[in-house]
N, C-alpha and C positions, 0 to 999 in steps of 0.2 A: 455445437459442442465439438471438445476436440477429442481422440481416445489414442494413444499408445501402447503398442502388444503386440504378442510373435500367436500368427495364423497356426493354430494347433491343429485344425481339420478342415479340408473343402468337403461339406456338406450335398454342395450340389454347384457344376457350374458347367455353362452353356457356351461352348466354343468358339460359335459364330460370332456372339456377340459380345460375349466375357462375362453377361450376369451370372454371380457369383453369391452363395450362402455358405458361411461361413465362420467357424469358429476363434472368436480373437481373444486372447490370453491378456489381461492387463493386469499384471503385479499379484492382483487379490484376488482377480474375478473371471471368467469366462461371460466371453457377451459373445450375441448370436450378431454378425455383420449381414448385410442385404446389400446392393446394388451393383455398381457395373466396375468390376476388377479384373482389366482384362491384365495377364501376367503374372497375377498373383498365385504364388505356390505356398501347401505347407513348408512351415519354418520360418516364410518371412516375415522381417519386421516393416509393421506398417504405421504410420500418423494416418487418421482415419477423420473425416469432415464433415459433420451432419447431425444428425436427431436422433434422439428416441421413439419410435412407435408404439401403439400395444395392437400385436397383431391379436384377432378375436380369439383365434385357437393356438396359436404356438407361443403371446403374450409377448413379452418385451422384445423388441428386436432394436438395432440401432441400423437407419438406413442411413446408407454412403452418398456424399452429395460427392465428394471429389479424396482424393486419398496419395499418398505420399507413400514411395518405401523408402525406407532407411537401414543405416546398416546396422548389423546385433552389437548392441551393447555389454554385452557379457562373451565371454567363451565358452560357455555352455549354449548361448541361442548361437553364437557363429556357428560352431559345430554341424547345430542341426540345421542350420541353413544350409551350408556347402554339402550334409547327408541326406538333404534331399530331393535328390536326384533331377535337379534342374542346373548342374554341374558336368557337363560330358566327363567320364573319366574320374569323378568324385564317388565313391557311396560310403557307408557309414566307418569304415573299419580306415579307409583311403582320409575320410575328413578328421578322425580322430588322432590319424598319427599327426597330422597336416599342425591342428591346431595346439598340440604337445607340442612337437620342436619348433614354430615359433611364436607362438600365445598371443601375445597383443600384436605382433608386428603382422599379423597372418596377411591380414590383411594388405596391405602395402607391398609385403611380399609377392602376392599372385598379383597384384596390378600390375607392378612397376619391375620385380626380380622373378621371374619366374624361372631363371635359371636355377635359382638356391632350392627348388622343390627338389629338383635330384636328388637331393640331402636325407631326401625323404625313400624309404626303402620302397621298390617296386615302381619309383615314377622314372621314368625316363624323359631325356632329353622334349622329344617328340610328345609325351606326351605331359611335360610340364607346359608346356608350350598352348595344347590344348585345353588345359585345364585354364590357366590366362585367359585364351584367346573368348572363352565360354562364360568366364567369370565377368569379365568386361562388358560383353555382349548383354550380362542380365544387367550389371549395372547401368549400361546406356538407356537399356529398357525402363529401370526404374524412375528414369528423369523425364522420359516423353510425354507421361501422363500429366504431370506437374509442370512443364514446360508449355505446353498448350491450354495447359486452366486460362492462362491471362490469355488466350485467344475467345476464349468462348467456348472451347473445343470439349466435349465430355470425353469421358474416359471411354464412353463403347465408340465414340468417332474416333477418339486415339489409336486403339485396338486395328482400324479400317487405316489408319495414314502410314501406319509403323509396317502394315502388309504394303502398303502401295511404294511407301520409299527407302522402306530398307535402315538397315543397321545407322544409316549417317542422314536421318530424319531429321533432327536437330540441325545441323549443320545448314542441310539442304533448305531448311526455315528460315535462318538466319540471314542464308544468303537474298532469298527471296521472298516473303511472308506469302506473296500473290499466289506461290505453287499452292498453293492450299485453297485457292478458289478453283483452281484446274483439274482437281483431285473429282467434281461433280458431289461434293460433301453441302449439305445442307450449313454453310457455314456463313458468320454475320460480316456481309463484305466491310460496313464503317469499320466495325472493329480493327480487322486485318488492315484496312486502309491505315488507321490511327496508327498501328504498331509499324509498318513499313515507314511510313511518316517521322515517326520517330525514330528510328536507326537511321537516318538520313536520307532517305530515297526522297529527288526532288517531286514536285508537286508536277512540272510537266516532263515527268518521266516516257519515255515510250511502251514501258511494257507498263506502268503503273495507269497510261490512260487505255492500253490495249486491254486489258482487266477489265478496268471501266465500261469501256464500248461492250466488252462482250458478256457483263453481269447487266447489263441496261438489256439487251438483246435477251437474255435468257428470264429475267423479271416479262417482259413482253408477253414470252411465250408461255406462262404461268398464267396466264391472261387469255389465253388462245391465237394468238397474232404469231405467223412464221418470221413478219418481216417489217421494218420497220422504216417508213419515211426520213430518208438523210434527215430533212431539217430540223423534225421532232428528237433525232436520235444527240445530232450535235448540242440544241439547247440543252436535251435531258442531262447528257454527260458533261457537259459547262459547266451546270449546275449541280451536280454531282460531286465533283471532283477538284471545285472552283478554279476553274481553267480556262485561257479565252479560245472563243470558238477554232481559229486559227490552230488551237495544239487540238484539238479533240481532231478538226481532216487531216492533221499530221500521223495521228493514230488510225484513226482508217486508213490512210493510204499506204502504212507499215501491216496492219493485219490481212490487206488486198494481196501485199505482198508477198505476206510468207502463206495467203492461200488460206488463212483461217475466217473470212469474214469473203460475202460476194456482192455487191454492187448491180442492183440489178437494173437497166434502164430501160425504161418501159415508156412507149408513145402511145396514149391514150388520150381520148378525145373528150372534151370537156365543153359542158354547154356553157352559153352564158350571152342572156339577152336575146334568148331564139336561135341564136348562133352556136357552131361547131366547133368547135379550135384544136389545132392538133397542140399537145402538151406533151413534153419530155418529161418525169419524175423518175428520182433515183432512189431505190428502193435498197436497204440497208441485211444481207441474212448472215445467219451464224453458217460457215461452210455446209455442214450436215445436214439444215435445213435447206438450203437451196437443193441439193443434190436430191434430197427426198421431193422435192416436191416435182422435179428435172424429172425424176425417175418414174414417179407417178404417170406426169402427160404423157412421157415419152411411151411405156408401157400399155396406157389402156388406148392411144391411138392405135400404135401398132398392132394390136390386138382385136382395136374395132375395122381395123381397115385391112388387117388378114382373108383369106379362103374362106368361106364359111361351109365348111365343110360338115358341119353336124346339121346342116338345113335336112327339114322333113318336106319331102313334098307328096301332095295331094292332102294338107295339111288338115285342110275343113272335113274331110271324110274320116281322118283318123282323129279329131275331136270326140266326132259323134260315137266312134267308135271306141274309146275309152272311157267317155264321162254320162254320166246320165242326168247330170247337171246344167241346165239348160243358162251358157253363158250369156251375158248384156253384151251389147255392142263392143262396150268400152273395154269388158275383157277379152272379147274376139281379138281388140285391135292390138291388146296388149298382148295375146299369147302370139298374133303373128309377126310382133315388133319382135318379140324372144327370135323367133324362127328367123327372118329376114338379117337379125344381125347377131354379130359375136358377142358382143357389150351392149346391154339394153338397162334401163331402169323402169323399174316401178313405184310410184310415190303414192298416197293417203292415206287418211285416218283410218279409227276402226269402224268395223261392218261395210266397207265399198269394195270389198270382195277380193284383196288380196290373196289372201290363205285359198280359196277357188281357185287363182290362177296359178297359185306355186303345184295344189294338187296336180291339176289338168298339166302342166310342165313334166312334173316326175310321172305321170301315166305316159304321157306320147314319147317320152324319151325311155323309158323301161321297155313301151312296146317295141320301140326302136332296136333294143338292145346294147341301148346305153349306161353307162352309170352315170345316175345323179348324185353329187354331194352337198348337204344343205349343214348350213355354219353360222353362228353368229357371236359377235361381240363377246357376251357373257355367259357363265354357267346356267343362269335363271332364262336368259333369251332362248339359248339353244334348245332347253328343255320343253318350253312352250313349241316353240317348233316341231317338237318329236311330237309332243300330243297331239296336235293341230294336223300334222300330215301322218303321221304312223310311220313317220320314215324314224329311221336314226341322223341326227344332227349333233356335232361338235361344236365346241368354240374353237375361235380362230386359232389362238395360243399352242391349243391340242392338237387342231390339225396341222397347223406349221410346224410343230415339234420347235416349239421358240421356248426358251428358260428364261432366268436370270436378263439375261443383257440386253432382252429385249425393255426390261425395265430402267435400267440402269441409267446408259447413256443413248439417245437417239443413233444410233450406224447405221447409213442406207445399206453399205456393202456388206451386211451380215448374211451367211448360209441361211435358207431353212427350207421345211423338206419338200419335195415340189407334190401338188395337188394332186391325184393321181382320178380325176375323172372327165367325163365329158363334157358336162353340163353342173357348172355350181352357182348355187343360190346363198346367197347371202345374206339376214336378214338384220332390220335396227340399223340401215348404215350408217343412219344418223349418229350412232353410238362411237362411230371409228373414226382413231384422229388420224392425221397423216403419217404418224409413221407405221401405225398398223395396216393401213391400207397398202404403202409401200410393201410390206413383207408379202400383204395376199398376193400383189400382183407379182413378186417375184416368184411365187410355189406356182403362179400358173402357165401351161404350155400355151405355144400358139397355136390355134385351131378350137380350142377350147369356150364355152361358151359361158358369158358371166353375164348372172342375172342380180342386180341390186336393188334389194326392197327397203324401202322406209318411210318414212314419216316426217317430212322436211319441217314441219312446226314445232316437233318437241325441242327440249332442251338442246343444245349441240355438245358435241364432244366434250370430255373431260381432258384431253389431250389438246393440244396446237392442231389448227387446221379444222377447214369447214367442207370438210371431202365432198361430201353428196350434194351439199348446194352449189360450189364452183363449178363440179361438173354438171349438171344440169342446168346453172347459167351461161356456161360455154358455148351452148346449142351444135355439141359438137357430137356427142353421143347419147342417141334417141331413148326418148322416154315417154314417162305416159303418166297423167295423175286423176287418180278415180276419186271423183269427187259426188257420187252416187252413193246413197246409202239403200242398201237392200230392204226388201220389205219385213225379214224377219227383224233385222234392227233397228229398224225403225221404232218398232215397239220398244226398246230400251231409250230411255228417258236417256243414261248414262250416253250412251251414242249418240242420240242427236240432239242434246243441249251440249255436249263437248263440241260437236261441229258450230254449236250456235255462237261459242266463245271463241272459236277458230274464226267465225266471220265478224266477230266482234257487235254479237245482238248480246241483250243482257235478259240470261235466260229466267232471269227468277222473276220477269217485272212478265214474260208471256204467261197464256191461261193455261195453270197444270192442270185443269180436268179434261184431258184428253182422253176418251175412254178407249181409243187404240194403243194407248201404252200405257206401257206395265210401271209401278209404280218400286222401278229399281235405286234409285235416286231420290233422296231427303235431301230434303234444306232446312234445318235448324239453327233459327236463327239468337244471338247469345251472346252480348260481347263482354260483360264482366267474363272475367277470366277465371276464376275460381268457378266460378260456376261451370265454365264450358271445362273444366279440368273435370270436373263429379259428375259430367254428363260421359265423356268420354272413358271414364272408368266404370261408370253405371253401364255403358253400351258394348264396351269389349268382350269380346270370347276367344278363346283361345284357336278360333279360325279368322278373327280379325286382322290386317293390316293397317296400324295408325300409318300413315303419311302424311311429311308437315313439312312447309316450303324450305325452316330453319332447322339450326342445332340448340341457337340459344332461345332464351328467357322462358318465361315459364309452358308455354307451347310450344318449346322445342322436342328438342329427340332425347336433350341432355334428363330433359326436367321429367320428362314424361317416361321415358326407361325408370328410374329412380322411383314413381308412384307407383308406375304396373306394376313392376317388381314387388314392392313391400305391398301390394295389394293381393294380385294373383302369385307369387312366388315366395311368400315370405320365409324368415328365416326362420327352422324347426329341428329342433333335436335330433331327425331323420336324416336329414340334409346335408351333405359337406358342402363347404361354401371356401372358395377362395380370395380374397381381398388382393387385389394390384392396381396399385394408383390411385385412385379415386374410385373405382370401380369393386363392388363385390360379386365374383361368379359364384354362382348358385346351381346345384342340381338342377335339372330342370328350366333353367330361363333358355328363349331364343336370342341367339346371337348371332352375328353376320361377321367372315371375312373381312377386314379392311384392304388388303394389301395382297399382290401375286405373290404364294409360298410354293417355288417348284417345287421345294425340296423334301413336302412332310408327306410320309405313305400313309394311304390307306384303302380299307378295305371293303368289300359290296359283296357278300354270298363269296363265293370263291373268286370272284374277280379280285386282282391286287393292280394296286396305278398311285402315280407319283403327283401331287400337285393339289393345291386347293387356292380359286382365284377371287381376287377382289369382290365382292357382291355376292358367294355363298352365303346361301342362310342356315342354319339347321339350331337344333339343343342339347343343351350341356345335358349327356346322361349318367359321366359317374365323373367325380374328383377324389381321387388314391393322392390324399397329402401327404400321407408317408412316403408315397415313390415320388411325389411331384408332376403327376399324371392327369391332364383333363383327358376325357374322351368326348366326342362332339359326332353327333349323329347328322347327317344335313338332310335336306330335303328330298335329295335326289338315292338316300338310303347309304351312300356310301360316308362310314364309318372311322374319324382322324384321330390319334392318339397326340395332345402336344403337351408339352415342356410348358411348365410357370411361365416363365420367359417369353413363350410367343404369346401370350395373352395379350399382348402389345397390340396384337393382328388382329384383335375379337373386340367388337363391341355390342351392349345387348339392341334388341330389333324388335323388340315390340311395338317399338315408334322409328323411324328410318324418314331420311331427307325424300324429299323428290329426285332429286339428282341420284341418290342411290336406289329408286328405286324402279328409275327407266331401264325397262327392256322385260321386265316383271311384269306381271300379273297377276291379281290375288283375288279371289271369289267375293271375302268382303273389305272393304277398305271404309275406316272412319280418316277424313280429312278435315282437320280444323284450319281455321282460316282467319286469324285475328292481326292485328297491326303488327309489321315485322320491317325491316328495311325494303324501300324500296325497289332495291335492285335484285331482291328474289319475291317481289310481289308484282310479276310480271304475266302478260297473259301466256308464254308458253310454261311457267310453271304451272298455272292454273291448267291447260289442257292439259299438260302431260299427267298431274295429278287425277283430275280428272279420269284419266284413260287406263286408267293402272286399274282400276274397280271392273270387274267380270261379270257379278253376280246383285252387288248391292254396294251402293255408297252413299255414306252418311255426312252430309258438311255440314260443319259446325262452326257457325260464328258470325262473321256481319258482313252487313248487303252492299254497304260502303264500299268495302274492302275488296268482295269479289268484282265489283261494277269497276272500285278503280284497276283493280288489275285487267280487265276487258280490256283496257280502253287504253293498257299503258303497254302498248308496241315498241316501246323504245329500246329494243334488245341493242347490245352490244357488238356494233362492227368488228368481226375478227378482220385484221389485215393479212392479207393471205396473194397468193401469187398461182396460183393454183390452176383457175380460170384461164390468167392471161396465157401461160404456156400452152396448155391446149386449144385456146384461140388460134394462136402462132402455127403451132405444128399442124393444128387441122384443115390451115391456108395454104399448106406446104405440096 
């Protein structure tokens, strides 16, 4: 539907991103507007593009798909346009003489005569001139939003191009459509391709295939790959951009050029037929990426091949001397790998005695009179950590003092704040892609002693780059993997059948009447689907964790938020409830962060701090729809006020991916397990699912299903450079 009518009240609207509530005036009626108008002031006239809704509590609203301003039809809405006060040098008493002395022509006047305002008592020169140069300015404004619809572009991405390029945004489009993939804007390359296409830019353009090469390159690393094989990259962009191979090396050798793409040549050795052969491959990165990954080797050699100057010695005396924990071999050998070097690793599963060796760490370095700092990945990782050792643990984020930019676009050469201890542990590294690992090693000093724990099976990064496996295939800085399960864990079924799918035995087919363990660990088995949906709502409590490989079909996270909700949270007279999207928040439900927000305060007992990160979890405990206020309590007690608008950043967690739910841990976890795509029915999904359960875990579904996942190791080669640099430099 279309509507026409001058905005009589901004109701409520959010800066950052321009969503906007809003009152629109149409001839007869006042209708309440919703969605993303960034620019829009009272007074203007808008053409408005979209639906009717019936919100539950506020009733009819019309949401904005896409929206036009236009200029006031009348001289009574001119008026109140130019009297309100998005006019420099206009307000009401200035706009009324304005559109008296010249009525229709007002208009035309301040574009094109702005001389003739003089005419007008109290405008001068100077500032006729201003009042122009301001009117012009909205009006350009008014066309960007409508100008970029035929891109694909919505009106809150508009709001983001108009900050990035300024007052001759238009223009600067025209000339080029491609600036707008460089802008880092989640935008649809064909499309832009098709429109540059059609304004005449030829087909083997140089900047039109340089585009090319570096939206193929950035798709990659969406993927987790830094870098890309020439020959894969040439055919992809051939194919791409229907161009022969010939113009795609023409465009690499132009982006070589100007230093935006790096060419990396690598001699590595290739078997074949029992034989060694030395091979040359050219390996294809985005600038940014190379340098990160440069910066990486370069840093944690230097670092490994530093003074070690925080060595303890008589080390086995002050073991015994802090711990009353009688360490295994394997952790002996691991705490004097720590001591021996600056840069050490530690890799396995759960119960092989990690958490032991970071304790016995932070004792011999306190006694020392060192400071340890222990850090990890995420807000739920860190906090595990703090229980586990009594110490205080941050996230990385936190302790780098990293905001915004670290999200934004990958910069190796960004500031952050440097580490300020002796000895840091860092745990989940598995969790960290390469560009956060870049920032760790840029906060740390030389002399300084970095300890890396993790779990080389679980899922890898959600970021580019396979940090802790490169480096520990390097065999350049010393590690150690405990592959011992302790006798207390042992007794947890949960522990050593996750190791059993780690080695790929199929735990459900061995004898569970083991009467040395504990029967933490159910297998129910169920593959109608409805069924296993009424088993897992019959099984939930509000200390459960669902965890489930997917988002979609009916054992996702989509389907399954939607049932626990109307089961355990239903909607009640008591209750405020907010509806956005598709989604209704409700008093009461648990919901998780999606996304790093530096920017929303809040509060803990008297403590105040800025920031809430991707993979928070907590619950909705009041919504003030009159102010347009959620309040969100999370787990860790501290307490966030946000805006309608970022509800964008929340989704509900009563059911959460696997992927969201590594680096956690939750006392009970139901995991169902029914037929989903292949490519997340894999066995590190399964462990990692698996390992997230503390206390008790319940699988639910078929035996098929888990057996095929055992047994289907085919994870996903990230192409990565990471390795060979520290190879190089550690020959050096």
């Amino acid at each position: 539907m279309e509507l026409t009518g001058e905005v009589e009240d901004i109701i409520y609207k959010n800066d950052v991103n321009g969503y906007t509530i809003a009152s629109l005036y149409t001839d007869t009626t006042d209708t309440i507007i919703v969605g993303y108008l960034p620019f829009v002031n009272k007074g203007d006239n808008l053409k408005v593009i979209g639906k009717f809704v019936n919100h539950p509590e506020y009733g009819e609203q019309f949401k904005v798909d896409t929206f036009e301003k236009v200029m006031p039809e009348t001289l009574e809405s001119l008026e109140r346009y130019l009297a309100n006060g998005t006019i420099k040098g206009v307000g009401p008493a200035t706009a009324k003489k304005i559109v008296k002395k010249f009525g229709d022509a007002t208009i035309e006047i301040i574009k094109n005569e702005p001389g003739e305002l003089t005419k007008v008592k109290g405008i001068t020169k100077e500032k006729a001139e201003e009042i122009s140069l301001s009117f012009i300015e909205n009006f350009d404004l008014w066309q960007i939003v409508k100008y970029l619809e035929k891109f694909g572009i919505s009106p809150a991405s508009a709001n983001t191009i108009y900050k990035k390029l300024g007052m001759d945004t238009i223009n600067k489009i025209e000339e080029d459509p491609y600036i707008l993939c460089d802008l880092s804007l989640k935008v649809d390359f064909a499309q832009i391709d098709r429109m540059a296409l059609s304004i005449g830019i030829e087909k083997s353009n140089l900047r039109r295939i340089g585009i090319g090469i570096k939206h193929a390159l950035n798709l990659a690393s969406v993927n987790g790959h830094s870098c890309v094989l020439e020959g894969n990259l040439i055919t992809f962009v051939s194919n791409l951009l229907g161009i022969q191979e010939d113009d795609v090396l023409d465009g690499i050798k132009d982006l070589k050029a100007k230093e935006q793409i790096v060419v990396e040549n690598r001699e590595e050795i290739e078997s074949k037929d029992g034989k060694n052969n030395l091979s040359i491959t050219n390996w294809i990165y985005l600038a940014d990426f190379y340098a990160t990954e440069k910066n990486i080797a370069n840093k944690i050699i230097d670092l490994n091949q530093s003074q070690n100057i925080k060595q303890i010695k008589n080390l086995k005396k002050k073991i015994s001397q802090v711990s009353d924990i009688e360490l295994s071999e394997k952790q002996k050998e691991a705490v004097e790998i720590i001591n021996d070097n600056n840069v050490a690793i530690i890799t396995g599963g759960p119960g092989t005695g990690k958490t032991t060796i970071i304790k016995t760490i932070i004792d011999l370095y306190k006694q020392e009179g060192k400071k340890v700092v222990l850090c990890a990945p995420t807000g739920r990782a860190a906090k595990r950590m703090t229980e586990a050792t009594g110490e205080e643990s941050k996230t990385l984020h936190r302790l780098l003092e990293i905001g915004k930019f670290a999200d934004e676009k990958p910069n190796p050469d960004i500031e952050v704040a440097p580490i300020d201890g002796d000895v840091v542990i860092i745990d989940e590294v598995s969790m960290v892609d390469m560009f956060l690992m870049n920032y760790v090693l840029k906060g740390i000093y030389k002399g300084t002693k970095l300890i890396l724990v993790g779990d080389t099976d679980q899922l890898p990064s959600v970021g580019p780059g396979s940090v802790l496996k490169d480096i520990i295939e390097s065999k350049k800085i010393p590690y150690i993997t405990l592959n011992k399960i302790f006798r207390q864990a042992a007794k947890s079924k949960i522990i050593v059948n996750s190791h059993k799918v780690n080695d790929g035995i199929d735990f459900l087919e061995e004898d569970e009447k083991n009467q040395d363990t504990i029967d933490d660990l159910i297998f129910l088995p169920e593959q109608n689907i409805i069924k296993a949906q009424e088993m897992i709502l019959d099984l939930y409590s509000k200390d459960t964790q669902i965890i489930t490989p997917t988002k979609k079909g009916d054992l996702g996270t989509k389907n399954l938020n939607k049932l626990l909700q109307e089961k355990f949270n239903p909607s009640d007279h008591f209750k405020s409830e907010k509806k956005f999207g598709d989604s209704v928040f409700r008093e009461g439900d648990k919901v998780m962060q999606t996304k790093n927000n530096y920017d929303i305060a809040w509060v803990r007992d008297l403590e105040r701090g800025v920031g809430i990160f991707n993979g928070e979890m907590g619950q909705i405990v009041e919504i003030d729809n009159s102010e347009g206020k959620i309040k969100i309590k999370f787990d860790d007690d501290k307490i966030a006020i946000y805006e309608i608008a970022d509800l964008e950043q929340i989704e509900h967690s009563y059911a959460i991916t696997v992927h969201k739910s590594q680096g956690s841990e939750f006392n009970e976890v139901i995991f169902p397990i029914i037929n989903a795509s292949p490519m997340l029915l894999t066995r590190n999904v399964l462990y990692t699912g698996m390992t997230r359960a503390k206390n008790k875990l319940l699988m639910i579904g078929s035996k098929k299903v888990i057996e095929y996942m055992i047994n289907n190791v085919v994870t996903k080669k990230r192409n990565t450079g990471l390795k060979y640099k520290i190879e190089m430099l550690g020959e050096d």
